[in-house]
C-alpha positions as CSV (number, residue, x, y, z in Angstrom):
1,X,0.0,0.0,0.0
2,X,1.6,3.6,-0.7
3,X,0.6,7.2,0.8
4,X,1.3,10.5,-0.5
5,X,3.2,12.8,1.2
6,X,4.9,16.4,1.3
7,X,8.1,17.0,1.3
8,X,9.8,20.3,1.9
9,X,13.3,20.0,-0.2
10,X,13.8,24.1,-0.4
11,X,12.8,27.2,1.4
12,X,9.1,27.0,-0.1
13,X,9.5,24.1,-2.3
14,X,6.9,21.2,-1.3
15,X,7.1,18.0,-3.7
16,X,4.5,15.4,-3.5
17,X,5.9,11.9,-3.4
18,X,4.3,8.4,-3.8
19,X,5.6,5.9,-0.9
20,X,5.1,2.4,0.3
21,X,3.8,2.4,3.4
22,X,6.1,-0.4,5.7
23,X,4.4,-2.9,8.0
24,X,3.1,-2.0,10.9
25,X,5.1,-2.9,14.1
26,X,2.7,-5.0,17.0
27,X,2.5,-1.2,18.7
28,X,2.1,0.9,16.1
29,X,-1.6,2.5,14.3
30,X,-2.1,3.9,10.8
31,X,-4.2,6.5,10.3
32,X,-5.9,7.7,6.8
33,X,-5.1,11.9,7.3
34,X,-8.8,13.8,6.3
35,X,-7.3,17.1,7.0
36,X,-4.3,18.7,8.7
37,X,-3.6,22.2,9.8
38,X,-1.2,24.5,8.9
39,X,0.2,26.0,12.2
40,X,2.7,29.2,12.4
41,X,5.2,27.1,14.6
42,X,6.5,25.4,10.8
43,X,6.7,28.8,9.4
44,X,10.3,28.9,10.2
45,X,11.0,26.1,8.4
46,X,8.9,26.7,5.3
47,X,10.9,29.7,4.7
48,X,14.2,28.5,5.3
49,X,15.2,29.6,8.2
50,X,15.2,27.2,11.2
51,X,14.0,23.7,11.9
52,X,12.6,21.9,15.0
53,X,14.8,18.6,15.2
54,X,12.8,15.1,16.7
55,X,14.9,12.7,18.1
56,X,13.2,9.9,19.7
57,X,9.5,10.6,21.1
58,X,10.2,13.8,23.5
59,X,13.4,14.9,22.5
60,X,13.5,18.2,20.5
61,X,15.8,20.6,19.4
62,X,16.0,23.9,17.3
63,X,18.3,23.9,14.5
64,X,19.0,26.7,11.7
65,X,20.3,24.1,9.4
66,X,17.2,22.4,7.5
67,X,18.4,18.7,6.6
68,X,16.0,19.0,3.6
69,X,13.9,16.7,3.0
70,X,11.8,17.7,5.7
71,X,8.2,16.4,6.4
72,X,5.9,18.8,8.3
73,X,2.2,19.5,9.6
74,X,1.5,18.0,13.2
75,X,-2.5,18.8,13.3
76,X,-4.2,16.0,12.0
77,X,-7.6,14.5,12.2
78,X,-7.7,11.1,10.6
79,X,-9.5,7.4,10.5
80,X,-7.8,4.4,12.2
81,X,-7.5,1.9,8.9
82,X,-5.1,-0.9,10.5
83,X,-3.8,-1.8,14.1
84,X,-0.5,-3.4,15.2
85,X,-1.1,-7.0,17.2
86,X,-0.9,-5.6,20.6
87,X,-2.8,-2.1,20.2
88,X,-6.0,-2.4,22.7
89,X,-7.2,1.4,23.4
90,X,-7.8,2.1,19.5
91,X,-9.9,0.1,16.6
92,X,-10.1,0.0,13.1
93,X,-13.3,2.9,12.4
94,X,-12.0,5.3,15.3
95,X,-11.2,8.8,14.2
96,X,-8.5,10.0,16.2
97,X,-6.4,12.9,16.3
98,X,-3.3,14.0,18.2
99,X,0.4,15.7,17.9
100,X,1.7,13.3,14.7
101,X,4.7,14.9,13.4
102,X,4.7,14.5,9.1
103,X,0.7,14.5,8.9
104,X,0.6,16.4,5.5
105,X,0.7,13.0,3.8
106,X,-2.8,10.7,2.8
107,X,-1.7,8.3,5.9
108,X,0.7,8.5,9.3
109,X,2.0,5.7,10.9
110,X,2.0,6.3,14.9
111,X,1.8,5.1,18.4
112,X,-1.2,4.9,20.4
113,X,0.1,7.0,23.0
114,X,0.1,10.0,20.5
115,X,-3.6,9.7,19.8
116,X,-7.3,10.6,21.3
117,X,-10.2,9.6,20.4
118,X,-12.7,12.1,18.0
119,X,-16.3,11.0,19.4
120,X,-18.7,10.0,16.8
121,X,-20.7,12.9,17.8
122,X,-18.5,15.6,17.0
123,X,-20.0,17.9,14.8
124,X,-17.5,18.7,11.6
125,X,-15.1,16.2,13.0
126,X,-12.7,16.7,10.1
127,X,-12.0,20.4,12.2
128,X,-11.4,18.7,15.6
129,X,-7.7,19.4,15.3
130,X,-6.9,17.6,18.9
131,X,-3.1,19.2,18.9
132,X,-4.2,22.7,18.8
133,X,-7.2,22.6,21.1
134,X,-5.0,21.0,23.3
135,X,-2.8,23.9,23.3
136,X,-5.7,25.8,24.2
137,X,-6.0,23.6,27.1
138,X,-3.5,23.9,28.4
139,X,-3.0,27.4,27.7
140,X,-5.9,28.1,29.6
141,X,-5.5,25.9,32.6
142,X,-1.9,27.4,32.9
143,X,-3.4,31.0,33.0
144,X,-6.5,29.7,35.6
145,X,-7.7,33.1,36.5
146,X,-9.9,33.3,39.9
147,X,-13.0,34.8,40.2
148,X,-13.7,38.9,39.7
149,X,-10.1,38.9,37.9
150,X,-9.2,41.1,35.4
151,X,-7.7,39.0,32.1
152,X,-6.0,40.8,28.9
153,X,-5.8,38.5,25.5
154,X,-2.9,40.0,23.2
155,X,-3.3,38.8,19.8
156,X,-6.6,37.7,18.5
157,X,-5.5,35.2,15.6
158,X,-6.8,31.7,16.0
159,X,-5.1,30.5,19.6
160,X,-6.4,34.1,20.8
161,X,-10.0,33.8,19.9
162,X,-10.3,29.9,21.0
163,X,-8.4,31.2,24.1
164,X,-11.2,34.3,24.8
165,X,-14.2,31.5,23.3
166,X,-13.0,29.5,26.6
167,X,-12.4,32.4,28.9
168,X,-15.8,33.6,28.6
169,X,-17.2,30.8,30.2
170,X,-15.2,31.9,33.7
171,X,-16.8,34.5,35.9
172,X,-14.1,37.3,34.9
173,X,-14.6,41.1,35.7
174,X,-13.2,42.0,32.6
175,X,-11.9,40.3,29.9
176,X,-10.2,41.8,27.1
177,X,-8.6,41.7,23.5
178,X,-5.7,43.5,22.2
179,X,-5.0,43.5,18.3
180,X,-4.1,45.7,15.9
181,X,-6.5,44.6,13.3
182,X,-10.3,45.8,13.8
183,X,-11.2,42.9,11.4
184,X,-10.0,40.8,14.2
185,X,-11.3,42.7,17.2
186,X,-14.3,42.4,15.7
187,X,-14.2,38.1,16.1
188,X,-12.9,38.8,19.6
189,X,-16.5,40.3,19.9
190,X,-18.3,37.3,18.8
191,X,-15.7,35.0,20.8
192,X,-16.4,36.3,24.1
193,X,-13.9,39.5,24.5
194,X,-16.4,42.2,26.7
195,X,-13.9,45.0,26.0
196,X,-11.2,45.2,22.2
197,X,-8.6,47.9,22.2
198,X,-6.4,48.8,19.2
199,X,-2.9,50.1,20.3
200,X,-2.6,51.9,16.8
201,X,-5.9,54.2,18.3
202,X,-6.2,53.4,22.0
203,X,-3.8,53.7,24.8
204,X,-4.1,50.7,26.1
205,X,-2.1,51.4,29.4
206,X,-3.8,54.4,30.5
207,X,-7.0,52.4,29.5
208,X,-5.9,49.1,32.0
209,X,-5.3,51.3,34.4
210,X,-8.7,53.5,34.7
211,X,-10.4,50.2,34.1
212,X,-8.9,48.5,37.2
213,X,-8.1,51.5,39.7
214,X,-4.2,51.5,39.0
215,X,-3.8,48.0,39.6
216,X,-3.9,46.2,36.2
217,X,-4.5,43.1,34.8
218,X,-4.6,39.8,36.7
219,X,-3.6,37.7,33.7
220,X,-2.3,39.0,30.7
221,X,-1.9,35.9,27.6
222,X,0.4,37.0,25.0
223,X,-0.6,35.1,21.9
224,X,1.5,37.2,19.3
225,X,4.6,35.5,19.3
226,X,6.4,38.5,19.3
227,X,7.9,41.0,22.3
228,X,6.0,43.8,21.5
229,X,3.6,41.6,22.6
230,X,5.0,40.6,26.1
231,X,5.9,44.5,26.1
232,X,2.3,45.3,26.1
233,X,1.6,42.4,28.5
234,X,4.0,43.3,31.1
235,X,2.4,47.8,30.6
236,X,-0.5,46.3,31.8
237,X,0.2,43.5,34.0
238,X,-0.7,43.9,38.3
239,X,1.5,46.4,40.0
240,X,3.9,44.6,42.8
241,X,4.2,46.1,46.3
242,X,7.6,46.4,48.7
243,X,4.3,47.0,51.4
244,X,2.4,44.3,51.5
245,X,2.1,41.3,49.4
246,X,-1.2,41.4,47.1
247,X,-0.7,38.6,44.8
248,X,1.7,38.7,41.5
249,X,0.4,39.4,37.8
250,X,0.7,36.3,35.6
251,X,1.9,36.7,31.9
252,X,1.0,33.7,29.9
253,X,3.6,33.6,26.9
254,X,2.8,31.2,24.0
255,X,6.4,31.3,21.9
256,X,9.1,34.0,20.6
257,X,10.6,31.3,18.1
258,X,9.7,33.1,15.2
259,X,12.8,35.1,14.5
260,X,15.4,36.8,16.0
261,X,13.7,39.9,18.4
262,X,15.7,42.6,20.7
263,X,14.4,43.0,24.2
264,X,13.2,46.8,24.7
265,X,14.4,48.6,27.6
266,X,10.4,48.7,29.1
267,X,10.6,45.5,29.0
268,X,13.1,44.9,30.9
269,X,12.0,47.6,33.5
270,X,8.8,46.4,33.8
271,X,9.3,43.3,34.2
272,X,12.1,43.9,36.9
273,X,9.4,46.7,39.0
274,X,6.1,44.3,38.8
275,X,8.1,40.6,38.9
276,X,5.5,38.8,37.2
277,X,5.0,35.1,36.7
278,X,5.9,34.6,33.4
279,X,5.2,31.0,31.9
280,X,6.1,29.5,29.0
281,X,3.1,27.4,27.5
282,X,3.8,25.5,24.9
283,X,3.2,21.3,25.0
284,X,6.3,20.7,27.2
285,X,4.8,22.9,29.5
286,X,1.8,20.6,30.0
287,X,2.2,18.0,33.3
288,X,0.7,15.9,30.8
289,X,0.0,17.0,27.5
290,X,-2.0,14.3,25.7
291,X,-4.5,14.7,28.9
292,X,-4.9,18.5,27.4
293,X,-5.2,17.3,24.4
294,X,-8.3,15.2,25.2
295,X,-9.3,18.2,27.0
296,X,-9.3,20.2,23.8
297,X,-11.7,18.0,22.2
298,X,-14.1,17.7,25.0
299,X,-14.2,21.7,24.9
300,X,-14.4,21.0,20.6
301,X,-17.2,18.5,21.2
302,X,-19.3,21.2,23.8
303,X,-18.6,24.1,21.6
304,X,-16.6,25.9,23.9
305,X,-13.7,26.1,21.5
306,X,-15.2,26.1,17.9
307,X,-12.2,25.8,15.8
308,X,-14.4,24.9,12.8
309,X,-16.0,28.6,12.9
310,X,-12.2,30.0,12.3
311,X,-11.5,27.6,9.5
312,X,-11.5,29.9,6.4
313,X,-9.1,28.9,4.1
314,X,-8.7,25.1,2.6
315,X,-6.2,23.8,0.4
316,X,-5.2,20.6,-1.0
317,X,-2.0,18.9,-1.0
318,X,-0.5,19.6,-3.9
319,X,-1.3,23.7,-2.9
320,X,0.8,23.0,0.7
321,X,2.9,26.3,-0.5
322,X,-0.3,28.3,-1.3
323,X,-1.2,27.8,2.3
324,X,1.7,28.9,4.0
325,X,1.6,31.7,1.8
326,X,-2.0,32.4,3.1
327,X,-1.0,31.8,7.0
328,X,1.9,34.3,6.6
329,X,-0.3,37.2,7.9
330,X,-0.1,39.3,4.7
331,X,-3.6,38.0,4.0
332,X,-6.2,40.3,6.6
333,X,-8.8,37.3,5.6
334,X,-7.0,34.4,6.6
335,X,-7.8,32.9,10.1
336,X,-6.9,29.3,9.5
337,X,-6.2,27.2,7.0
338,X,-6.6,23.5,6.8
339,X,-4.9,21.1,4.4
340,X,-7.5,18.5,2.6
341,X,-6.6,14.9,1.9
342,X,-9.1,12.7,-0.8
């Protein structure tokens, strides 16, 4: 039996190969991929300018020299079409999804342990991608804001908007959403966000700080990727006190990966005057990631985090490029794009 699958041999350069399929092992699963999505952590590598490096099952590394060929897309939803001898939790029939490295391809080989179960209930299964709700999961659980708190969302792609969908569901005082695209703001709206501020227009500070008496935010979630971002995060994080403790501001940081950035004297400042708890949330993160990402499905499943309304772009295989050229944020449109496999 052969799959087809992409291969990256060139700073955006995809060729579609034919392949035999090997054997499968007594542990291992094959999965027929539906659809995969694109996600901004490969956009580093699509362009030519870094790789993540897999050794083994947990081991990663970050590399600026790409041993080309390189398979990517890691946000699968597929169908279970064979089983290795001593695989129990999983049958031929489930639809499953999970964190399968090389999933822009017709069919995976995996391990069970990388897999959860897609109910047959899910409404538009095929955009229950379990890796990124479970970043959302886990994002979210990370942040755990208390009751009457104060909660700024920076960045309002498709990890902010799932973020605010599953935020509004906590009893918050305010929750907010920071972007510099109205277009954006304006989803924030219908995911949940009670207050949207442009920093191109508003002064967001000065804003935080009227809202909240001079105290500022309880949790700030920077979702941008960038340090302008965790600048903004830490302008409007909780003040810290030499006179009294009151409790310390928490800014949730998704990833800086995406190129080399300089560190701006207010950040440094503020950081060093309010001392917040700054966490770093991606997967590794997790105490047990696979547990958040069967999390992320539950909240898929219950509509608290409707990936499927964000899906607006889909592409086929043989378009891979033409997707990453549509998630590089040129395109005011774009929310997220999903690769299709017949």
């Amino acid at each position: 039996m052969k799959r087809k699958v992409a291969k990256l041999i060139s700073p955006k350069t995809f060729i579609i190969e034919q392949e035999e399929i090997p054997l499968l092992k007594k542990d291992e699963v094959l999965v027929k991929i539906n659809t995969c999505g694109i996600c901004h952590t490969e956009m580093s590598t699509y362009l030519g300018e870094s790789v993540t490096i897999i050794e083994g099952l947990e081991n990663y590394r970050f590399q600026k020299e790409i041993p080309y060929p390189v398979e990517l897309g890691h946000e699968p939803s597929g169908i279970v079409i064979d089983v290795g001898s001593e695989v129990k939790n999983f049958k031929i029939g489930d639809r499953v999804g999970g964190p399968i490295d090389g999933s822009f391809a017709s069919h995976v080989v995996t391990i069970p342990k990388k897999l959860v179960k897609i109910p047959d209930s899910v409404k538009n299964p095929e955009y229950c991608l379990a890796e990124p709700l479970g970043c959302i999961s886990n994002m979210v659980r990370s942040a755990r804001p208390e009751y009457g708190d104060f909660v700024a969302v920076i960045g309002c792609g498709t990890m902010g908007l799932l973020t605010l969908s599953a935020l509004k569901q906590m009893p918050l005082q305010g929750l907010i959403a920071i972007d510099l695209q109205d277009s954006r703001l304006e989803w924030a709206k219908k995911f949940g966000a009670q207050i949207t501020l442009n920093p191109k227009r508003d002064d967001c500070e000065q804003f935080i700080q009227d809202l909240t008496d001079n105290r500022g935010v309880d949790v700030a979630i920077e979702i941008t990727g960038k340090l302008k971002g965790l600048e903004m995060a830490s302008l409007m994080i909780r003040n810290a006190s030499f006179y009294g403790y009151q409790g310390r501001g928490r800014i949730i940081a998704s990833s800086f990966y995406a190129g080399d950035q300089i560190m701006s004297n207010t950040l440094g400042y503020q950081l060093m005057f309010k001392s917040p708890i700054v966490t770093s949330v991606h997967p590794w993160h997790s105490l047990n990631f696979m547990e958040d990402v069967a999390k992320g499905v539950w909240g898929y499943q219950n509509h608290f985090l409707p990936l499927d309304q964000l899906v607006t772009h889909k592409f086929y295989l043989e378009d891979l490029a033409k997707g990453f050229e549509a998630a590089s944020g040129e395109n005011t449109e774009y929310m997220k794009g999903v690769i299709i496999l017949e």
